[in-house]
C-alpha positions as CSV (number, residue, x, y, z in Angstrom):
1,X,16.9,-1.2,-7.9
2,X,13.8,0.8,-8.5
3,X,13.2,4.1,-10.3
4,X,12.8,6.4,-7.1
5,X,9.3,7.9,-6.6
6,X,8.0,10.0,-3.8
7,X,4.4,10.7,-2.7
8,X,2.8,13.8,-4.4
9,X,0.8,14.7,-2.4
10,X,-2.0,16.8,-2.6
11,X,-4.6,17.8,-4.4
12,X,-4.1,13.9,-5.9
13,X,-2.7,11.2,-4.3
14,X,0.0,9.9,-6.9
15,X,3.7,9.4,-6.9
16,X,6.9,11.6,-8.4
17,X,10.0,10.7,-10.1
18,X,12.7,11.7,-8.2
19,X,15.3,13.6,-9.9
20,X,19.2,14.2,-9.2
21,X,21.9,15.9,-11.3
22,X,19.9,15.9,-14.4
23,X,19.2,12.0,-14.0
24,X,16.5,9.9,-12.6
25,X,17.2,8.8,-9.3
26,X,17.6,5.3,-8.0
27,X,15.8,3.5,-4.8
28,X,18.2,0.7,-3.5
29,X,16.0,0.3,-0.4
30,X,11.8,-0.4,-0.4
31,X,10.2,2.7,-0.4
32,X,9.2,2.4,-3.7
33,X,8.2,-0.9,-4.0
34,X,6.3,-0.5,-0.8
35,X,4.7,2.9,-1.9
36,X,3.9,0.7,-5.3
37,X,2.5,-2.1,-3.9
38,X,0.3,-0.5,-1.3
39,X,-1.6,2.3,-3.5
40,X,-1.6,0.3,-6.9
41,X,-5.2,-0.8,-7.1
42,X,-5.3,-4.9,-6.9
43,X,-8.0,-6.3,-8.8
44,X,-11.1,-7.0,-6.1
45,X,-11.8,-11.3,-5.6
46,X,-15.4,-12.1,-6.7
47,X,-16.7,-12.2,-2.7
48,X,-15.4,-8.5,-2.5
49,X,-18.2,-5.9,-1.7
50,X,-17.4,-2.7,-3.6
51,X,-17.6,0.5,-2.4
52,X,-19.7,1.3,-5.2
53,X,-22.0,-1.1,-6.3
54,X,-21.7,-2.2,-9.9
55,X,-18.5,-0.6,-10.4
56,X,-15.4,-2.0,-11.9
57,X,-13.7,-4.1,-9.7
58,X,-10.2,-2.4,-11.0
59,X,-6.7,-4.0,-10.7
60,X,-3.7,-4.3,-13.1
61,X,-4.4,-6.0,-16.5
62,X,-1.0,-7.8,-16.2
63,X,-2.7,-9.8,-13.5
64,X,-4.3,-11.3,-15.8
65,X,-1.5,-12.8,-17.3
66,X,0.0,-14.1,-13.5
67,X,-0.2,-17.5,-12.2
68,X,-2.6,-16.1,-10.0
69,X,-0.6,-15.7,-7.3
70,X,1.7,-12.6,-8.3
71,X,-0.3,-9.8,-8.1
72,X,0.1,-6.0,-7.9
73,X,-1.2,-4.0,-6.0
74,X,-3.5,-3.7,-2.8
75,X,-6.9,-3.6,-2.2
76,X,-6.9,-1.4,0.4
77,X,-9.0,0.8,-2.1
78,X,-11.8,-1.4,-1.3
79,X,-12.3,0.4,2.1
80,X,-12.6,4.1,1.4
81,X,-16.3,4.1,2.5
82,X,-15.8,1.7,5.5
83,X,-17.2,3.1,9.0
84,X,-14.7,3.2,11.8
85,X,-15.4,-0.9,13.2
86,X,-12.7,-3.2,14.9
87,X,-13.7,-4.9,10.7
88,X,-12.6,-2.3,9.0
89,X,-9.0,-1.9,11.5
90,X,-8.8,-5.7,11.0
91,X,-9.0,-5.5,6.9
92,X,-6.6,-2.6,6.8
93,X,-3.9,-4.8,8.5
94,X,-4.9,-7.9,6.6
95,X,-5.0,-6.2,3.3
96,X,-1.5,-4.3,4.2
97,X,0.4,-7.8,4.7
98,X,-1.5,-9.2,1.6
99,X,-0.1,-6.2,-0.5
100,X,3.5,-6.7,0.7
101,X,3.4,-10.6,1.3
102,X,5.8,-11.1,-1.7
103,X,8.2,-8.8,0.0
104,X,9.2,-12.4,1.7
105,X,7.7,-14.8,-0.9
106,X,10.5,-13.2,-2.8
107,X,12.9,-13.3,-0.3
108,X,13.6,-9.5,-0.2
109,X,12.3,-9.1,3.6
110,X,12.4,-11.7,6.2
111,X,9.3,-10.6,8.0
112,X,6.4,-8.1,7.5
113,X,4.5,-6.9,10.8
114,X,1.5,-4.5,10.4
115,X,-0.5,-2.7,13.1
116,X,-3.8,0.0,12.5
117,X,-4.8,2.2,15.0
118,X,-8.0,4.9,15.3
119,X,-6.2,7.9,16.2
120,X,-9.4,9.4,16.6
121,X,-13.5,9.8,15.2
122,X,-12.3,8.6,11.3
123,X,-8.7,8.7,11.3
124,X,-6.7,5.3,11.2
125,X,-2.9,5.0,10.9
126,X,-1.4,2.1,9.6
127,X,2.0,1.1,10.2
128,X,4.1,-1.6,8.1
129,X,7.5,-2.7,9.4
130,X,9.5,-4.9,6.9
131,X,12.4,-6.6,8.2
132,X,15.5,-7.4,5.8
133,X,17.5,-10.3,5.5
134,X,20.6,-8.2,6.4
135,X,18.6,-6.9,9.7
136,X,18.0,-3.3,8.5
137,X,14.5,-2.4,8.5
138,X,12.1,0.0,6.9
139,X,9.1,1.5,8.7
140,X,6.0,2.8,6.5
141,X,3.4,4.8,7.5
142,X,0.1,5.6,6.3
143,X,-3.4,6.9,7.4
144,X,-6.9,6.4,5.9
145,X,-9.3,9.7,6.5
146,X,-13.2,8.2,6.4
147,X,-14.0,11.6,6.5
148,X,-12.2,12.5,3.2
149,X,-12.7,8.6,1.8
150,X,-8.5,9.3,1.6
151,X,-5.2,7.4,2.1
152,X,-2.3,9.3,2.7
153,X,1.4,8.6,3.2
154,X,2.2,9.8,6.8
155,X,6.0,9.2,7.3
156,X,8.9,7.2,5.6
157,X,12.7,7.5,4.1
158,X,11.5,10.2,1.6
C-alpha cells in the first residue's frame, strides 16, 4: 500500500496527499506508484542529449546507491523540447515502459502495454495499460504539450 497522491494540477505539475476522515488516505491499487514513477525525474544515461545543454542531468540521489538496475523515476523529462517526429512518439513509448518496467520485474503486473498518439500540431497522448496478476487492470493517461514544453495527467482512478 502507498500513501495516496493525486495530480495537482495547475499552475505546477506536482502531486497531493489525499486525505479522508482526518487521516491520510491509502492507494491499494497503482495509481500512485504509476503517477510516481512516471513524473519522478530518472537520472539522464551519459549518451542522453539534454534539453538544455550543460544542465544537470537530474534524477534521485538514492540511485546512486542501487545496483544499477532499480531506479526511480522516468526520463520522459528529457523530451520537453522534442519537435513532433515519429522519434520523439517512439521515445515517449519507450521511455513510459522503461519507467514502469519494474511494475513486472517485481511481479506486481503481469504485462505493461504503451501506445503515443499526435492528437494534433504538438499535442501527444500517451497511454499505459498495466495488467495485474489477478486480471484487473489499470489504464493511465497522459499528454505532453510541445507547445507549453508540459506533461499532464489526462485521465485515471483519481
Amino acid at each position: 500500500m502507498d500513501l495516496c497522491l493525486r495530480p495537482a494540477g495547475e499552475p505546477e505539475f506536482g502531486g497531493d496527499l489525499i486525505m479522508a476522515d482526518d487521516d491520510l488516505s491509502l492507494d491499494d491499487g497503482l495509481n500512485t506508484a504509476i503517477l510516481v514513477s512516471l513524473f519522478s525525474d530518472r537520472r539522464a544515461e551519459p549518451a542522453d542529449e539534454l534539453p538544455d545543454p550543460g544542465s544537470s542531468r537530474r534524477g534521485w540521489w538514492g540511485d546512486a546507491l542501487a545496483d544499477g538496475r532499480d531506479r526511480l523515476g522516468s526520463r520522459l523529462w528529457l523530451l520537453t523540447r522534442r519537435k513532433q517526429t515519429p522519434e520523439t512518439r517512439q521515445l515517449f513509448i519507450e521511455y513510459t515502459k522503461e519507467a514502469l518496467s519494474w511494475l513486472v520485474e517485481d511481479g506486481v503486473a503481469s504485462t505493461v502495454e504503451v501506445d503515443a498518439q499526435w492528437k494534433s500540431q504538438g499535442f501527444l497522448t500517451v497511454t499505459a495499460v498495466v495488467a495485474r496478476p489477478d486480471g484487473g487492470v489499470v489504464r493511465f493517461d497522459y499528454a505532453w504539450d510541445s507547445e507549453l514544453e508540459k506533461l499532464e495527467v489526462v485521465s485515471n482512478a483519481f
